[in-house]
N, C-alpha and C positions, 0 to 999 in steps of 0.2 A: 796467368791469362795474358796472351801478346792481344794489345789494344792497335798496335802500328797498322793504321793502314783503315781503322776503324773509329766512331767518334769524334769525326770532324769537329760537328759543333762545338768540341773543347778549345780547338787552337786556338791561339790569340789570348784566349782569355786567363783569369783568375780564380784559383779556385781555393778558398780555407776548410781544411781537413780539422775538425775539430775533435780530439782524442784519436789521434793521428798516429801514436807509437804504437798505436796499442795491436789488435789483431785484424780487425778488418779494415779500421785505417791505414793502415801500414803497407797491405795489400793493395788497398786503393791509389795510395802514393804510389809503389811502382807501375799500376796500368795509366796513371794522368802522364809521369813521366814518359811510360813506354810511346803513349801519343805521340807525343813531341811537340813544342811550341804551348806548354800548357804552363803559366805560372802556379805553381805548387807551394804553398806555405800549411804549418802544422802547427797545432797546439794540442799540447799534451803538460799536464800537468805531475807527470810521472808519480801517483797514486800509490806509496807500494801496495805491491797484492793484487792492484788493477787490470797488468796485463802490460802497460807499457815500455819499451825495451827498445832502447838504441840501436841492439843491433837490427832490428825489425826497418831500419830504413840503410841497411849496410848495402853499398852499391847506388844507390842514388844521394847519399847525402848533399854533395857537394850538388846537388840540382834541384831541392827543395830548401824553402827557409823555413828554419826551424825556433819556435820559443816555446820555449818550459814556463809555464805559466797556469795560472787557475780561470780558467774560463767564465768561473761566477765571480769576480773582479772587474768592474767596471774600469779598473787604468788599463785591464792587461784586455780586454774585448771589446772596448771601445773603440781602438785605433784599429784593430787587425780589420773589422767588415768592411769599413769604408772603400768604395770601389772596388769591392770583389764579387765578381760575376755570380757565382757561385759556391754555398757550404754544402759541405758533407757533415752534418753533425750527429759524428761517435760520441760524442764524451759522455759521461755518466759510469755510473754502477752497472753491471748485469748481476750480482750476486744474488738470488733472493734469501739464501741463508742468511746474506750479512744484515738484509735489509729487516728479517724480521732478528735482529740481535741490537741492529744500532738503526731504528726507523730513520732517525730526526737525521745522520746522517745520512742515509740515503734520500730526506726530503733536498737535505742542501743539494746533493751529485747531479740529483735527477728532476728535482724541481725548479730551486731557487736558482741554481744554475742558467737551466734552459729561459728560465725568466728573461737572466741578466742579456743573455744573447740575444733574446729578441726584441729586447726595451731599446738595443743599441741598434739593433737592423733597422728598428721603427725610427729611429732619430740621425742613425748616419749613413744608413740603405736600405730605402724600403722599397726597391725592386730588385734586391738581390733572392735570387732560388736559393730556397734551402731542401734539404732531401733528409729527411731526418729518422732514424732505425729506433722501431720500436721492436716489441717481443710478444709473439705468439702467447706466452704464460697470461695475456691479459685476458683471455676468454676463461682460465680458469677450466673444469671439470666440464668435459663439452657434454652437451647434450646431442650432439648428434656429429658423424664423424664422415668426410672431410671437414676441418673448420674453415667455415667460409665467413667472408666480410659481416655477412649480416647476422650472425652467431651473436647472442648474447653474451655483455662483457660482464665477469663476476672475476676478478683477480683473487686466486685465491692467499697473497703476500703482499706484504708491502710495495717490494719494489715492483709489483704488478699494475698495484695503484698509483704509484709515481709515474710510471712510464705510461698508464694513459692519459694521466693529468699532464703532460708533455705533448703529450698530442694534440690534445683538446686545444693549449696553449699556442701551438704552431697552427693548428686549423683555424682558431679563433682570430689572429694575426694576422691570414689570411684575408679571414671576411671583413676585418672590421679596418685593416691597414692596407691592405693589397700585398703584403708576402708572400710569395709565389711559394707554397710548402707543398710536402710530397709526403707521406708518411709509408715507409714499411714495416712489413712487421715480421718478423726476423723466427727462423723458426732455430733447429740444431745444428748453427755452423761450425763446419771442420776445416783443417788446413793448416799451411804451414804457418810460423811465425803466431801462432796462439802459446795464450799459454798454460804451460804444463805443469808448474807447479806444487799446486793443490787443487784439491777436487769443488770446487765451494763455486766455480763458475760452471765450468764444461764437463760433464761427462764422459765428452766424448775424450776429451784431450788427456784425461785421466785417464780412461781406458787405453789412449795410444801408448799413453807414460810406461806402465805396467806393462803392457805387451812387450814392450822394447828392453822394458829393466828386467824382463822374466818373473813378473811379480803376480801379483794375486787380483786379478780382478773382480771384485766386490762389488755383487747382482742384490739389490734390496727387492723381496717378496718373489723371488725365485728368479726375474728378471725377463718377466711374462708382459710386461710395459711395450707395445708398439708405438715408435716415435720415428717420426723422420728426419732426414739430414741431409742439411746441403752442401758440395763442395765451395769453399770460399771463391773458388774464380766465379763460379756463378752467381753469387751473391754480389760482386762488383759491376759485372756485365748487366743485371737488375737497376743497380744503382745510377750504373752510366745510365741506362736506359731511360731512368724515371726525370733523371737531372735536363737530358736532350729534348724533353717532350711535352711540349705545352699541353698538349692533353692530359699530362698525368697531374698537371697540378689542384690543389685541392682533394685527390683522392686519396684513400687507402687501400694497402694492396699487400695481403697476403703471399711471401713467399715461402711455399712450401716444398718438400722434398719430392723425388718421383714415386718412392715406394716405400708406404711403411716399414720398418724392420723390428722385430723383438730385442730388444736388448741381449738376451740370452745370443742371439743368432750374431749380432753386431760382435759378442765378444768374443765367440768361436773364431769370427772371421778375422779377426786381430791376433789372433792365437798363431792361427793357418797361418799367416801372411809373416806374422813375424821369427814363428818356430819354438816359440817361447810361450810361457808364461801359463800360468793356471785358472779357472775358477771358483769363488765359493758365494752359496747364497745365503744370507743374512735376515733376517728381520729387520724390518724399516726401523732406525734410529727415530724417538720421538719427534723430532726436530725436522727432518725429512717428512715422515709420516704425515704432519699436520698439513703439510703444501702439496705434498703429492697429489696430482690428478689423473692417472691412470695412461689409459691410451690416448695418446695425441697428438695428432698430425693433420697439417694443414692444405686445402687446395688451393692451386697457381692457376684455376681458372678466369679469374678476370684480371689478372697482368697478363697471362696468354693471351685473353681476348684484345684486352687496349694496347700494350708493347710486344706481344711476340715471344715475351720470356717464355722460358721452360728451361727445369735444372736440366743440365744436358751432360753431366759427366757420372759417370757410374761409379758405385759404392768402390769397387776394386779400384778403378782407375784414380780416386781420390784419395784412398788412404795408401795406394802406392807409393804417389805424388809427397804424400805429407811422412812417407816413413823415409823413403829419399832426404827431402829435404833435412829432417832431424837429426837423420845419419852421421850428415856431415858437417855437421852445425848443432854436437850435441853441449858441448860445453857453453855456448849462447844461452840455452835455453832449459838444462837440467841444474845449472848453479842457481843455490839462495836466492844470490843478487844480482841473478841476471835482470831482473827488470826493475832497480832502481841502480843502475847505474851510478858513477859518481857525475854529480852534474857539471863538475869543474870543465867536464868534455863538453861542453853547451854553454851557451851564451841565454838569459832570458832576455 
């Protein structure tokens, strides 16, 4: 996504990108920089398995400041908020596998974490905006489909129950300190610069993997699931949006795809596009089985109504983008250890 020319409100300012290596921060770091005049700092605590990956800020390093540090660290988050305009706070877990294999870690990632950062906003910026992504999975088994804001929340995992006790935490900070918070909630995002891996966060990014290596793409319950998905430029263009606009503060806001897709049909079109690769359907592993909630997809009716969002890039046009990108930047991102880097490359 080219921001130039778009997003004034940033210039000037500061802005902390918090789990910033990872997939959608990383993103976001190139459109703050595309701006221009945007002070840019990151923290990432390079988690392995997390996602985050040095090359993910390749081309802009030398115009963001970067620390490798743990965010729930009161030395290492304490100093970063002070006089910064604005966070973007990524960090945390998305995995819900992992969350239901290691809860009490994912309370640290996703709770005791977000604590740490806002006990220090409260004490050394308590008019600094924060924008903070949550995830669609906290509505659980919907009862009725688009999920909209007012959907009843039933998390069917852990880290579904972490990520809306993070909300709750940021809304609450809101009311009771004046921190300007913004919550989204994050549906199936794709794109370049995610990662690939293993299958334990993204589906989607797994299915690109496979497509690309010619390998087997593995449909649980025949692959009859309707889910949506957004391309990541659109999910930044959301975020810029929510961060510019006093009006969104205090809300939540549902970002969802434009058109459900069956997973069966998402894998075909990964097949088609890349030439390669096969499918087989499986029975839900136990483990899957327990958290699975069927079809689920969300509506972008009230950020359309209040900002103007709407995902605007097409399925084809998105996973174009992201099989380009991969192409030519496969060994970034299909190595072990592409995403713990050695840290001797960074400075904390």
């Amino acid at each position: 996504m080219s921001a130039q020319g778009r997003f004034v409100e940033y210039k000037g300012r500061s802005v902390l990108i918090t789990g910033g290596l990872g997939f959608i921060g990383s993103n976001l770091a190139h459109a703050l920089v595309d701006i221009g005049g945007v002070d840019v700092t990151i923290l990432d605590s390079l988690v392995p398995g997390q996602g985050g990956n040095l090359h993910n800020i390749q081309g802009i390093r030398d115009r963001v400041t970067l620390h490798i540090g743990d965010m729930g660290s009161n030395s290492v988050i304490n100093h970063l908020v002070g006089g910064v305009d604005y966070i973007f706070n990524l960090a945390g877990s998305v995995s819900h596998l992992d969350s239901m294999e290691s809860p009490l870690r994912d309370l640290e990632l996703n709770c005791a974490a977000q604590l740490t950062l806002l006990e220090a906003c409260r004490r050394f910026n308590p008019h600094v905006k924060i924008i903070f992504t949550s995830t669609r999975q906290i509505y659980g088994t919907p009862i009725y489909l688009p999920l909209d804001e007012r959907h009843r929340v039933e998390p069917p995992d852990i880290n579904g129950i972490h990520k809306f006790a993070a909300e709750q935490y940021h809304l609450l900070y809101r009311r009771v300190y004046g921190i300007r918070s913004v919550i989204l909630r994050l549906t199936n995002t794709y794109g370049p610069r995610q990662l690939v891996l293993h299958d334990r966060q993204s589906f989607i990014a797994w299915f690109i993997r496979q497509a690309m290596d010619g390998g087997v793409i593995e449909l649980f319950g025949e692959g009859k699931q309707r889910r949506d998905v957004v391309y990541v430029d659109d999910v930044i263009e959301a975020m810029l949006l929510a961060g510019a606009s006093e009006t969104a503060e205090g809300e939540v806001f549902n970002l969802g795809g434009a058109e459900p897709i069956l997973l069966s049909a998402l894998a075909e079109e990964l097949i088609n596009l890349s030439g390669r690769g096969s499918i087989r359907c499986l029975p839900f592993p136990p483990e899957r089985q327990s958290i699975e909630i069927g079809n689920a997809y969300s509506s972008y009716a009230k950020i359309q109504s209040v900002l103007g969002w709407r995902p605007r890039t097409s399925l084809l046009e998105g996973l174009t983008h992201t099989f380009q990108f991969y192409q030519k930047r496969h060994d970034q991102y299909w190595n072990v250890d592409a995403d713990t880097l050695s840290r001797s490359q960074t400075t904390v």
